[in-house]
C-alpha positions in Angstrom: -18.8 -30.6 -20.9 -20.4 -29.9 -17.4 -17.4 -29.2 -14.4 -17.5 -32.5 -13.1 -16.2 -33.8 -16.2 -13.6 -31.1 -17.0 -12.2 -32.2 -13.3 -12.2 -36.0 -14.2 -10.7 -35.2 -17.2 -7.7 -33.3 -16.1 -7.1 -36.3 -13.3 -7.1 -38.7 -15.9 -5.0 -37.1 -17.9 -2.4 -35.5 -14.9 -3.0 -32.4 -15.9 -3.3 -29.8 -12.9 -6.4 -30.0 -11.5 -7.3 -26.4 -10.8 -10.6 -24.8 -9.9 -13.1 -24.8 -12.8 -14.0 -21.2 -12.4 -12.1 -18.7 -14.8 -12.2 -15.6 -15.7 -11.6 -14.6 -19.6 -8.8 -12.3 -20.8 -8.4 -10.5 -23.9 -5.3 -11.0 -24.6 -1.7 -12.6 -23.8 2.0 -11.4 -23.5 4.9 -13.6 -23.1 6.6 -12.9 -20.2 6.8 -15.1 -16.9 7.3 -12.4 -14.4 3.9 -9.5 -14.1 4.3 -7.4 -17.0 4.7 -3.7 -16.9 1.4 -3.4 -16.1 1.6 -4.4 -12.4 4.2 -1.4 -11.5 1.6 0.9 -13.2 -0.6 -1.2 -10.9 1.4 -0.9 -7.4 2.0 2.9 -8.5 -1.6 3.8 -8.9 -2.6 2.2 -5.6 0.0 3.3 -3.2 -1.0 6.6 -4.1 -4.7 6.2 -3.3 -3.4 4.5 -0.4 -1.8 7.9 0.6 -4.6 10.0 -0.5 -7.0 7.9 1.7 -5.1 8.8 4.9 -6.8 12.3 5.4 -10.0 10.9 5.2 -12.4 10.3 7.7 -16.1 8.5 8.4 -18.1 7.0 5.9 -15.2 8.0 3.1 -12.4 5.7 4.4 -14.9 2.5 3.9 -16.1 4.2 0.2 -12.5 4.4 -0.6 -11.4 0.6 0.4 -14.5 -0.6 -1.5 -13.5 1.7 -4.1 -9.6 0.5 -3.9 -11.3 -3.3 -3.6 -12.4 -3.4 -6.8 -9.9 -1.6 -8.7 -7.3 -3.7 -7.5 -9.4 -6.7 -8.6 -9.7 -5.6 -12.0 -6.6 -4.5 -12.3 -4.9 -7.4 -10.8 -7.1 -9.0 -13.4 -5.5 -7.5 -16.4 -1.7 -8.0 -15.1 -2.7 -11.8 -14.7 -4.1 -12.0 -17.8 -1.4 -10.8 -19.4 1.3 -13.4 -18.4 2.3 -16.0 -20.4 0.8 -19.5 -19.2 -2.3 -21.0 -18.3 -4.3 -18.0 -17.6 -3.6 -16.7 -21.2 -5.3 -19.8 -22.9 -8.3 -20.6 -20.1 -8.6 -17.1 -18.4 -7.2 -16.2 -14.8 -8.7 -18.1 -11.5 -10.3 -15.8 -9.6 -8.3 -17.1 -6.5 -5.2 -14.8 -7.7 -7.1 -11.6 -7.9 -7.9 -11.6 -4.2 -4.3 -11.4 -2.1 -3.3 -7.9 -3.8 -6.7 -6.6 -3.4 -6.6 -7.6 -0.1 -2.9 -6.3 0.7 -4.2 -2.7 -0.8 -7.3 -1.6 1.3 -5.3 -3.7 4.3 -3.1 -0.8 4.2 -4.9 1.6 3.2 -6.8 1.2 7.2 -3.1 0.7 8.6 -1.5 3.3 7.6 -4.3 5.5 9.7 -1.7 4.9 12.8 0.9 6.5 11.0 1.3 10.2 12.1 0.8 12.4 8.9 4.1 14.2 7.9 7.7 12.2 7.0 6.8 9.0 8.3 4.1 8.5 5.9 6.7 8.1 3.2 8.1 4.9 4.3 5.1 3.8 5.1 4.0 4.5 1.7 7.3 2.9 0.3 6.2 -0.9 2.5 2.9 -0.8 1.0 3.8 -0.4 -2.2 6.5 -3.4 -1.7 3.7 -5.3 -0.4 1.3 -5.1 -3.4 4.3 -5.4 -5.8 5.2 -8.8 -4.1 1.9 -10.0 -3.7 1.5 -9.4 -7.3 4.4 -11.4 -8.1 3.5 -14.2 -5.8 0.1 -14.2 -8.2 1.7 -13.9 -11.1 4.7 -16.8 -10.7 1.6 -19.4 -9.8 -0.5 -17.8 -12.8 3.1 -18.6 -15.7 3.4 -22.5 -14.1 2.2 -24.7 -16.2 1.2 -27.3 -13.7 0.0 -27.1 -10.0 2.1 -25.0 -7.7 5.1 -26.6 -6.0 5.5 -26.8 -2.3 7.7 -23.5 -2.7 4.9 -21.8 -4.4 2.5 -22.6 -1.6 4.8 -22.0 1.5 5.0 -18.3 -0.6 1.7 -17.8 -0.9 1.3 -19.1 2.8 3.4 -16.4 3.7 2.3 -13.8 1.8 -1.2 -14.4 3.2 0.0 -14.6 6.8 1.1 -11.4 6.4 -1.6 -9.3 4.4 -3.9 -11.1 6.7 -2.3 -8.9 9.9 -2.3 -5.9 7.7 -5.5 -6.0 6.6 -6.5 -7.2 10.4 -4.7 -3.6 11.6 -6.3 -2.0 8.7 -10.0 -2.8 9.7 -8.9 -2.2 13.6 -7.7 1.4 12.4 -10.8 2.2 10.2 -13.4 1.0 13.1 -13.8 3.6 15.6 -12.3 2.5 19.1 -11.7 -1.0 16.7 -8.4 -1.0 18.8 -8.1 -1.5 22.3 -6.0 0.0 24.7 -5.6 3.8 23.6 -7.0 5.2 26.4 -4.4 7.3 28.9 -2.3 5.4 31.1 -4.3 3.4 34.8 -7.6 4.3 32.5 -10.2 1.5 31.8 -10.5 0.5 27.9 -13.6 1.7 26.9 -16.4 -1.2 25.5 -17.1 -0.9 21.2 -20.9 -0.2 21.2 -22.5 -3.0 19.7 -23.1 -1.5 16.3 -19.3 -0.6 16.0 -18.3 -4.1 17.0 -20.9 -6.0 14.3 -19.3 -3.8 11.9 -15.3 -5.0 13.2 -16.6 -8.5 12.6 -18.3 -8.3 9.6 -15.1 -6.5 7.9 -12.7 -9.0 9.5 -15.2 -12.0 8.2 -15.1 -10.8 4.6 -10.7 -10.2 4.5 -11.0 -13.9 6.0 -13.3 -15.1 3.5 -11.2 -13.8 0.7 -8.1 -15.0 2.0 -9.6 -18.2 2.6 -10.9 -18.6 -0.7 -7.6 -18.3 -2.3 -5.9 -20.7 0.3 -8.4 -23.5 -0.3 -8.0 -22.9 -4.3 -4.5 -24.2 -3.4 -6.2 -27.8 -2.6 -9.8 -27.5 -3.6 -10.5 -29.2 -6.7 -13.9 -27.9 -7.2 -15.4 -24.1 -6.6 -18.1 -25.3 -4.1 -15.4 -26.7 -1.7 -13.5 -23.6 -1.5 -16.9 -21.5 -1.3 -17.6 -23.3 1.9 -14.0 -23.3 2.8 -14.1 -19.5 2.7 -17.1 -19.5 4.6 -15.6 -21.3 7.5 -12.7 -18.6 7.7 -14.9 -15.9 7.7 -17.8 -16.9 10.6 -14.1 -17.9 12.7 -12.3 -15.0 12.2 -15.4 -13.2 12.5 -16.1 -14.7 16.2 -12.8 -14.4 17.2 -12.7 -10.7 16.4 -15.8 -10.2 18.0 -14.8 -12.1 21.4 -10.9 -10.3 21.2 -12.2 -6.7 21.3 -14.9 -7.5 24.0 -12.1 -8.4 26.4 -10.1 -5.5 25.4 -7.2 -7.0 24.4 -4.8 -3.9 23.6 -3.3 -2.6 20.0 -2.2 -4.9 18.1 -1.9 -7.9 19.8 -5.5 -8.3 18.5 -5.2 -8.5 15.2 -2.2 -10.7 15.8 -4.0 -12.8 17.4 -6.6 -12.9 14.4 -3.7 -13.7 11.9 -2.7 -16.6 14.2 -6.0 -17.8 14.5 -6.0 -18.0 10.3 -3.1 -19.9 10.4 -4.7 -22.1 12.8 -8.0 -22.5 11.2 -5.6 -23.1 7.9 -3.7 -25.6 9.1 -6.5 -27.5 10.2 -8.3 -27.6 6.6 -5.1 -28.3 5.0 -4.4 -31.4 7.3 -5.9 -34.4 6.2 -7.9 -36.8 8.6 -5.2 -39.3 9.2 -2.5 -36.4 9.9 -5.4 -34.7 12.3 -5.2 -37.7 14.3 -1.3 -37.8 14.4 -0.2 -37.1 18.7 2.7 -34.8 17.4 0.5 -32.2 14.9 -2.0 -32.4 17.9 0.1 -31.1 20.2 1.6 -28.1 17.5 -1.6 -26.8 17.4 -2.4 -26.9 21.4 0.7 -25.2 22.1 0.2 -22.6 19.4 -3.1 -21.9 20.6 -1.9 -22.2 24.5 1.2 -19.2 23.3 -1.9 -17.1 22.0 -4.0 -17.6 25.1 -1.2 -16.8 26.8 -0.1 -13.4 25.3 -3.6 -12.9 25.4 -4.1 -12.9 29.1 -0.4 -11.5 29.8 -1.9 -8.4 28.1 -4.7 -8.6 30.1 -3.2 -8.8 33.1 -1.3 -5.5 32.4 -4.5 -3.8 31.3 -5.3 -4.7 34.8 
């Protein structure tokens, strides 16, 4: 039965209609919460996490791809293991992306902690984070039908903020990647070229993931939410690249990148005749106007 089909066939019969695309377990447990397996999970990576904040260069990036992929795998197996849909058809890949993300996001952030005592709590709110994004995964992965508008505002949130984590996190890990550090009255120093391809192209593919598992939540085939990733990443990719060229300082930046996603969210989870609606037109002008303006506020007292 080619995809197509499978689709039609879940419409017709009412069953969800998720995104074709699984990938196979070996094996089930019943539980509906992650299984023991994700604190083994959250343990293991908050400790790289922590490891990774000594090092420096070429080996922070080796480590987040590193971290990347074992968190993938990994949060492939804890998924897997849940009792529900993913046990009989495997696990979408949308839910193996927002705790992969979450973990290299902080492994880059917590860079701008000072090593000694503080790391520990910072250590303590990363592993919360990939321990609740896990959970998010896992609650969507033991429903038996589509999620329910409480699932989605969770996973709306939980992206919202992993996506200004893992913003931070790329900032931290680019040299000069953010503004504004320079000594008091002094001019913020340009990114050389190279430096700022490389701030794009890091903030494109966190986008693209995120985005991938925000338009599984209404894509009914892989191709749409392939494209739909795409769209996040070439945004969030030129707005990064335009926000560090005019120096906007610390972390308004990557704030302004996580607002941005929820913009360029909201506007692919709209439909046409709500688009055209004068009230949601107006949401979105004035959120954009409050980030244009705390943008040039911050300008202004670069200035």
């Amino acid at each position: 039965m080619t995809t197509s089909s499978r689709i039609q066939a879940l419409r017709t019969t009412g069953a969800p209609a998720r995104l074709a695309r699984h990938v196979p377990t070996s094996r089930q447990r019943a539980t509906g919460s992650a299984p023991g397996g994700g604190r083994d999970l959250v343990i293991a990576a908050t400790t790289v996490v922590g490891m990774a904040a000594v090092l420096t260069g070429p080996l922070v990036w080796a480590a987040a791809i590193l971290l990347l992929a074992a968190m993938i795998l990994g949060t492939l197996q804890v998924i897997g293991e849940i009792d529900g849909p993913a046990g009989e058809r495997g696990v979408p890949i949308e839910t193996l992306f927002l705790p992969a993300v979450a973990a290299i996001g902080c492994l880059g952030a917590i860079r701008l902690v000072p090593l000694g005592v503080a790391i520990l709590p910072a250590l303590l709110l990363t592993g919360v984070l990939i321990d609740r994004t896990l959970s998010v995964e896992a609650r969507i992965a033991a429903a038996a039908d589509d999620p329910a508008a409480d699932d989605r505002s969770r996973v709306l949130v939980a992206m919202l903020v992993v996506a200004l984590v893992a913003f931070t996190g790329v900032a931290a890990i680019v040299p000069g990647g953010i503004a504004g550090l320079e000594p008091a009255g002094a001019p913020i120093t340009p990114l050389p070229l190279s430096d700022l391809v490389l701030l794009a192209v890091a903030d494109a593919v966190i986008a693209g993931l995120l985005g991938y598992r925000a338009a599984a939540l209404r894509a009914t085939s892989v191709r749409e939410a392939l494209w739909a990733a795409l769209t996040y990443g070439v945004a969030i990719a030129v707005g990064a690249a335009a926000i560090r060229a005019m120096g906007i300082p610390r972390l308004v930046g990557p704030a302004l990148l996580m607002l941005l996603f929820y913009l360029w969210d909201s506007l692919h989870a709209t439909s046409p005749t709500r688009r055209r609606d004068p009230r949601w037109i107006w949401e979105m002008v004035v959120l954009a106007g409050l980030g244009a303006l705390v943008a040039f506020w911050n300008l202004r007292l670069v200035g």
